[in-house]
C-alpha positions as CSV (number, residue, x, y, z in Angstrom):
1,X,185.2,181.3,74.1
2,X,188.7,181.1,75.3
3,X,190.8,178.1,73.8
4,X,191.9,177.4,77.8
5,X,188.1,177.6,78.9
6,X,187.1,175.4,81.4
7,X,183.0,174.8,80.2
8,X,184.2,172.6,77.4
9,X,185.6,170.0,79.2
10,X,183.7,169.6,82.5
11,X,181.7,166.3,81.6
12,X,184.9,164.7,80.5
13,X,186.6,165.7,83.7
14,X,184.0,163.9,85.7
15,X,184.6,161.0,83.8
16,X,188.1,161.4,85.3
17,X,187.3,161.7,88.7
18,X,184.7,159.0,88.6
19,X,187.9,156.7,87.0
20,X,189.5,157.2,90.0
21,X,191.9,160.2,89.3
22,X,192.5,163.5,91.0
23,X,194.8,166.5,90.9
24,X,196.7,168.3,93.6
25,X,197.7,171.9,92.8
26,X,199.4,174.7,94.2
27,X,196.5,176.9,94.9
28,X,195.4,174.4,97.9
29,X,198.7,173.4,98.7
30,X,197.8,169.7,98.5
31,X,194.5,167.4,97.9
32,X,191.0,168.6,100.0
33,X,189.1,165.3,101.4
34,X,187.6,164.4,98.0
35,X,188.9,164.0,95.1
36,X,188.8,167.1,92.9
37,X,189.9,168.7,89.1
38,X,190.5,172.5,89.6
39,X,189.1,174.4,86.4
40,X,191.1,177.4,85.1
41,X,188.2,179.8,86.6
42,X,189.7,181.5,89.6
43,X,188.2,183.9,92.3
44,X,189.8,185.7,95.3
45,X,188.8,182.9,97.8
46,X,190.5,179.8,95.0
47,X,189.8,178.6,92.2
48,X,186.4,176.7,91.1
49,X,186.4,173.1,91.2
50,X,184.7,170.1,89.5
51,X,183.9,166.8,91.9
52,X,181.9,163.8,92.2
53,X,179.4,162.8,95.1
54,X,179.7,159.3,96.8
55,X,178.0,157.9,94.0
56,X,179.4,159.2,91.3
57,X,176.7,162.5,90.8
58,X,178.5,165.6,89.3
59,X,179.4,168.4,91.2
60,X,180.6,171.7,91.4
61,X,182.8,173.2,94.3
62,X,182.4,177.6,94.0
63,X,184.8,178.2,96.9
64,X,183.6,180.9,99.6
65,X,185.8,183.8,101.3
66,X,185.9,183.0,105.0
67,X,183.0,184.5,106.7
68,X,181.2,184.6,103.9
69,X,177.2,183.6,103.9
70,X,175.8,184.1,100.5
71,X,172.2,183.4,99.8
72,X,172.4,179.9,98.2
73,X,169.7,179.1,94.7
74,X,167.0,176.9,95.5
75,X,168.1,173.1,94.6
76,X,164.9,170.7,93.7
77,X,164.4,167.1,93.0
78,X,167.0,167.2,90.2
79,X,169.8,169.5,92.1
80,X,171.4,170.0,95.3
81,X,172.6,173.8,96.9
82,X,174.4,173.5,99.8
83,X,177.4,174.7,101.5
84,X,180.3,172.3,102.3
85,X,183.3,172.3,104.1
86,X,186.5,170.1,103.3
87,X,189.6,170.3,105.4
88,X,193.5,170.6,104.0
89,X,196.3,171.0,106.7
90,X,194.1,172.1,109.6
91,X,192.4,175.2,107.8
92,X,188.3,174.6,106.6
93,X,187.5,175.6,103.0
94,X,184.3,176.3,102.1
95,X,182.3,175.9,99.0
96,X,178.9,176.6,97.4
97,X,178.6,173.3,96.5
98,X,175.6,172.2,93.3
99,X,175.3,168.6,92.7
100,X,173.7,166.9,89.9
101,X,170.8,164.7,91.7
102,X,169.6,163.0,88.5
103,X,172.4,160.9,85.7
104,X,169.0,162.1,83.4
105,X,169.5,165.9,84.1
106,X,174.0,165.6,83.5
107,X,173.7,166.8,80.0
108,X,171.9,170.0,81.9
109,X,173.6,170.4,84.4
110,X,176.9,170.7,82.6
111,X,175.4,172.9,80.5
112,X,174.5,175.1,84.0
113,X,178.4,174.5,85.2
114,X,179.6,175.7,81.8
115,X,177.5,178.8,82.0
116,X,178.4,179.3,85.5
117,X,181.9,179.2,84.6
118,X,181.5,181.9,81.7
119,X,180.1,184.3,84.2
120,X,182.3,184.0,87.4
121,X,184.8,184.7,85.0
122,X,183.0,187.4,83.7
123,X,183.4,188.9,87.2
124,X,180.1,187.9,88.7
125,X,180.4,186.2,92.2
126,X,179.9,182.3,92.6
127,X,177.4,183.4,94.6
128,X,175.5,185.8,92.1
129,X,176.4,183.4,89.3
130,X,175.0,179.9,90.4
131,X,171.9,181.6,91.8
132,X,171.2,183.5,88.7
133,X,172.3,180.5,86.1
134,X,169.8,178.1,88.1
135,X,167.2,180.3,88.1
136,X,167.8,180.6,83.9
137,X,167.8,176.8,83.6
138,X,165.1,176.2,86.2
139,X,162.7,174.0,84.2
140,X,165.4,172.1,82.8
141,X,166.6,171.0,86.1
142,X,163.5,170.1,87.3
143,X,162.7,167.6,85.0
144,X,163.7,164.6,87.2
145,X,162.1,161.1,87.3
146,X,158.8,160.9,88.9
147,X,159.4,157.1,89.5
148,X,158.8,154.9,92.8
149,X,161.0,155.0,95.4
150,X,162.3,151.7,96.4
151,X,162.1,150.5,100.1
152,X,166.0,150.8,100.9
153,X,166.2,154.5,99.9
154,X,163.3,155.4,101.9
155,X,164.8,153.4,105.1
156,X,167.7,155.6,104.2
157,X,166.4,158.6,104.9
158,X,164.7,157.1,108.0
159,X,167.2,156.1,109.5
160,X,169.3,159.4,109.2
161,X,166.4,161.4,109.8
162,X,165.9,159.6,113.1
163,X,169.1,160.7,114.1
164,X,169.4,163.6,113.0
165,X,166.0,164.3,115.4
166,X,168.1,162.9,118.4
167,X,171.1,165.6,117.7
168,X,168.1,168.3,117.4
169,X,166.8,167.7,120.7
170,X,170.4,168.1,122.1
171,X,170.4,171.6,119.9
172,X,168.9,173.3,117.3
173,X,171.8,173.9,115.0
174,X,172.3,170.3,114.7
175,X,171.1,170.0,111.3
176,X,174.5,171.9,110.3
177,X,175.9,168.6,111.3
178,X,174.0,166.3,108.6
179,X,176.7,166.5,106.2
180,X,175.4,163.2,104.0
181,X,173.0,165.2,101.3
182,X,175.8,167.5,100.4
183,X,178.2,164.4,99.4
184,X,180.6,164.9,102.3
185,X,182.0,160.9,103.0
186,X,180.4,160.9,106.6
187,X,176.6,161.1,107.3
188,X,177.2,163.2,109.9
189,X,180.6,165.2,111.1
190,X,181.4,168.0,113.5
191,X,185.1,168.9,114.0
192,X,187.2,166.1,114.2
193,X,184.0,164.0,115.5
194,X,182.2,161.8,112.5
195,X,179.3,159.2,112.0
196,X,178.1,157.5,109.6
197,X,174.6,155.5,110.1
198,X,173.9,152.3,108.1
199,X,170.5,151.2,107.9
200,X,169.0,147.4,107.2
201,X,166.0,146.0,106.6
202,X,166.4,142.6,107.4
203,X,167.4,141.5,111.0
204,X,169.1,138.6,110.2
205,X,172.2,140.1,107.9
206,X,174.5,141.4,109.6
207,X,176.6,142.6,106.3
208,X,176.3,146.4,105.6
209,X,177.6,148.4,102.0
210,X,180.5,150.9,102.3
211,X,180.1,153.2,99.2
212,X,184.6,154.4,98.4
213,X,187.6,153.9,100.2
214,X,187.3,157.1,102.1
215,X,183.2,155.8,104.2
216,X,185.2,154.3,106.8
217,X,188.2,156.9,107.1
218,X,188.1,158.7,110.1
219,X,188.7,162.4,109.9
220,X,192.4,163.4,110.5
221,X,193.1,163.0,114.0
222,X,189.3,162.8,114.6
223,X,186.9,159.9,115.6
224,X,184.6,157.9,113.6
225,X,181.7,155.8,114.6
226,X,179.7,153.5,112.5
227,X,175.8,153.4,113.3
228,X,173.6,150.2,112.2
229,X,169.9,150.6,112.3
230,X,167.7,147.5,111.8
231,X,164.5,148.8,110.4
232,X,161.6,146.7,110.3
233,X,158.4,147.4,107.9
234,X,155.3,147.0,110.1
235,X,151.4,148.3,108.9
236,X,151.3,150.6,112.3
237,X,155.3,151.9,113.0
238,X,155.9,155.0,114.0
239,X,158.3,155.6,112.0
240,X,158.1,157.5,108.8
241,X,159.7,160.3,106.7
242,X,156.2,162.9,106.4
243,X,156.4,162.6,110.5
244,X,160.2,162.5,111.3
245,X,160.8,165.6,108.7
246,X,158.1,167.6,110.4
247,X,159.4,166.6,113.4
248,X,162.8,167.9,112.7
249,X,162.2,170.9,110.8
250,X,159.9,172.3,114.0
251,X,163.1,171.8,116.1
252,X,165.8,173.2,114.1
253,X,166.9,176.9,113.8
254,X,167.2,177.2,110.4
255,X,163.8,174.9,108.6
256,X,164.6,176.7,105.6
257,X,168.2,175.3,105.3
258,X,167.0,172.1,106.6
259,X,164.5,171.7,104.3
260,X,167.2,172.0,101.1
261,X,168.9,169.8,102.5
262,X,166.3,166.7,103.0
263,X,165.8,167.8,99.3
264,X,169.6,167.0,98.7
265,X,168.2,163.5,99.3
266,X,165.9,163.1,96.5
267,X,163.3,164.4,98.8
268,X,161.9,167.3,97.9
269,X,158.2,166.9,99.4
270,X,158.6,165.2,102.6
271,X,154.7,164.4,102.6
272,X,155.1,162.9,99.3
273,X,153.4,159.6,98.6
274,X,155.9,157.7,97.4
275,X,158.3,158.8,100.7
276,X,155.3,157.2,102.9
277,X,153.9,154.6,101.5
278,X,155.7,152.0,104.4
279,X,155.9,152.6,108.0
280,X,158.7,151.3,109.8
281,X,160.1,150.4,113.6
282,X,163.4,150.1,114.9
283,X,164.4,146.1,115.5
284,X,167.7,146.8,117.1
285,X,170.6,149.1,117.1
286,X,174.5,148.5,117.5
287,X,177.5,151.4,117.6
288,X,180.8,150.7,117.0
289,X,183.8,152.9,117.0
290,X,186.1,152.8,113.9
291,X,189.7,152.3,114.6
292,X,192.4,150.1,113.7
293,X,191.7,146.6,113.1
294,X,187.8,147.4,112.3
295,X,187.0,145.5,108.6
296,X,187.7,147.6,106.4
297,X,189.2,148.8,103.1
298,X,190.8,152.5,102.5
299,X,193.4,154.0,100.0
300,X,196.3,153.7,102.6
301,X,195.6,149.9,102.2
302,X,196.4,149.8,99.3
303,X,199.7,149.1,97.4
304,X,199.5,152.5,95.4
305,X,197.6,154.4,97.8
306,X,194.6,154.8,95.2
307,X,192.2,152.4,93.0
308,X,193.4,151.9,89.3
309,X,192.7,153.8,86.8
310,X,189.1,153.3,85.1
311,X,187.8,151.7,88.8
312,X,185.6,153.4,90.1
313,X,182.4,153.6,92.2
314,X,183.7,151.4,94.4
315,X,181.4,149.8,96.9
316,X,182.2,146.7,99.7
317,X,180.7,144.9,102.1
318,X,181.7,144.5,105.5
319,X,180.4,141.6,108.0
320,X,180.0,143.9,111.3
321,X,179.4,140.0,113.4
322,X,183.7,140.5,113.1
323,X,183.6,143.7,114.4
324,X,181.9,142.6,117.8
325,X,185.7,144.0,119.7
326,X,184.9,147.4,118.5
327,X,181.3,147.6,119.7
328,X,180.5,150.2,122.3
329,X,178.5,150.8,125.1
330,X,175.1,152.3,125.7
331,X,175.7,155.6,126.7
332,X,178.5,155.9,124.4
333,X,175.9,157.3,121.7
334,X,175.1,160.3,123.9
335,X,178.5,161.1,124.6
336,X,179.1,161.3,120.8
337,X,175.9,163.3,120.0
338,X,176.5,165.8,122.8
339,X,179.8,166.1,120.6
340,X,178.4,166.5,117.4
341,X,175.9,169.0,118.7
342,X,178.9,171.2,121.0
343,X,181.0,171.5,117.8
344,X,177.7,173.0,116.0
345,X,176.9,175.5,119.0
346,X,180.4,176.5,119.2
C-alpha cells in the first residue's frame, strides 16, 4: 500500500470532521455545502471524498461525471446508497454517496471505504467499485441492531412520509426531492426551494431540536421553510408508516429508488413490527418561512464563522411561540410544494 494512501486514515478523518473541521481544496474551487476531507483517490469527475451525516454517521462522497446514472449497490438496515447533490458557485456536483447507518458497523464500513479506495484507484469506476466492495462485505454490513424503535424516530419518519405523499400527488418524481435519508441538511430541497419538517409528540411544547448550524440555513439565494407536525398517538389513527410507505411507493415513478431511500432511514421493511406498533393523527400543523430575524443559530453567527475545534454534533433548541412574525398562511404550503415538485419535473 502506498505510504500516501488514503484507506489508512479514513476513520481518523471522520473524527476530524465530526470535531468540527473541514478542508477547501483546489480541485472544487472552494467548500461544497457540507463539510468534507478530500482523500488523495482521484477520478475524472474529482476526487473522492470522506464526510459525516447530520449526526455524525460516516460517509463517503464517489463523485459522478455529469449525466452520469450508474446502477447504485443495494444499502440495508446498516448502510445507505444514494445519489446526492451539493452545490459550489452555482454548478451541482454529484456523488454516489454510502453512509454508515449503524456507530456498530464503523469498524466495517471503513474497512469497505478503504477497499473501495484501493480499487477506484486501481482503475475501477466508483460506480463498479462500491457496488462490487458491498456486495463482498454484504453480511458484515448487515449485521445491525435488531432493537426497538423508540416513539420519536418512528414519528420521524411519519411525519416526512406524510409529506413526502402530498408532493407525490402533485408529481411522481417527487420522491427525488426527499433529500433527508441521504444526509443532505434539508428534509426536502429542489433548486433553490428547501424544507425541513419537524415533528412533535406532545401538543403543548412548542420547542423543536435543530441538529448543526447549517438545519436552518437557507440554500444560497434560495428559500427555506420550517414544517412543525404535532403528532398525536391514538389506538385508531390513520396514520402509520406500513400504510403511508405503500401509499407512496404506489405513486412514485421510481418504487425502487424510493424504497432505498426509506431504507436510508433505518427502515428497511416498511411492514416491520417495530415501525407499526403506534398509530398516530395529526393534532395541528404550523409553516413558517426562515429568514432574517427567525431564532436561530448558524456559522455566519458566529465570531469565527465555525464551531471550535473538538465541538461537535451540535444540536439546539428553538422556541417557535417567538417565531409567530414568520408564520405563514394557509395556502402558502401548496405554493411551496408545487415548487418542490416543478424543480423535480423540470
Amino acid at each position: 500500500m502506498l505510504p500516501d494512501s488514503p484507506t489508512a486514515t479514513a476513520a481518523g478523518n471522520w473524527a476530524v470532521l465530526r470535531s468540527g473541521a473541514r478542508q477547501d481544496d483546489a480541485d472544487l474551487g472552494g467548500a461544497l455545502e457540507i463539510p468534507t476531507i478530500p482523500t488523495s483517490v482521484s477520478t475524472p469527475a474529482g476526487q473522492v471524498r470522506l464526510a459525516i451525516g447530520q449526526n455524525g454517521e460516516a460517509r463517503v462522497l464517489l463523485p459522478l461525471a455529469p449525466g452520469e446514472t450508474p446502477a447504485q449497490p443495494g444499502g440495508g438496515a446498516g448502510l445507505s446508497v444514494s445519489i446526492s447533490s451539493y452545490q459550489k458557485e452555482g454548478e451541482y456536483l454529484r456523488f454516489l454517496d454510502l453512509v454508515c447507518l449503524s456507530k456498530d458497523l464503523e469498524t466495517v464500513f471503513g474497512e469497505v471505504v478503504d477497499e473501495i479506495l484501493v480499487r477506484v484507484a486501481g482503475g475501477e469506476t466508483c460506480a463498479e467499485a462500491a457496488t462490487s466492495t458491498v456486495a463482498d462485505f454484504r453480511l458484515l454490513l448487515e449485521r445491525a441492531a435488531a432493537g426497538d424503535v423508540d416513539r420519536r424516530t418512528v414519528g420521524g419518519l411519519i411525519g416526512e412520509l406524510l409529506v413526502l405523499n402530498r408532493l407525490l400527488e402533485r408529481s411522481s418524481s417527487a420522491w427525488e426531492a426527499w433529500r433527508g435519508p441521504a444526509s443532505d441538511r434539508h428534509d426536502f430541497r429542489a433548486g433553490d426551494t428547501s424544507l425541513e419538517v419537524k415533528v412533535s409528540l406532545r401538543a403543548a411544547a412548542s420547542t423543536v431540536t435543530i441538529n448543526g448550524l447549517a438545519q436552518l440555513d437557507p440554500p444560497v439565494g434560495g428559500t427555506l421553510h420550517l414544517l412543525r407536525l404535532v403528532l398525536e398517538p391514538v389506538k385508531d389513527g390513520t396514520l402509520a408508516v406500513s400504510g403511508l410507505a405503500r401509499n407512496a411507493l404506489s405513486k412514485a415513478s421510481d418504487p425502487e429508488a424510493l424504497r432505498q431511500l426509506i431504507a436510508a432511514v433505518g427502515c428497511p421493511d416498511a411492514d416491520d413490527e417495530r415501525w407499526n406498533r403506534e398509530r398516530f393523527r395529526i393534532e395541528s400543523e404550523q409553516l413558517f418561512e426562515v429568514q432574517p430575524g427567525f431564532p436561530r443559530l448558524t456559522n455566519s453567527m458566529l465570531t469565527r464563522g465555525a464551531v471550535p475545534a473538538g465541538v461537535h454534533r451540535l444540536s439546539y433548541e428553538i422556541d417557535l411561540a417567538s417565531a409567530a412574525p414568520y408564520r405563514c398562511e394557509q395556502g402558502v404550503f401548496t405554493d411551496l410544494a408545487d415548487m418542490l415538485c416543478s424543480c423535480q419535473s423540470g
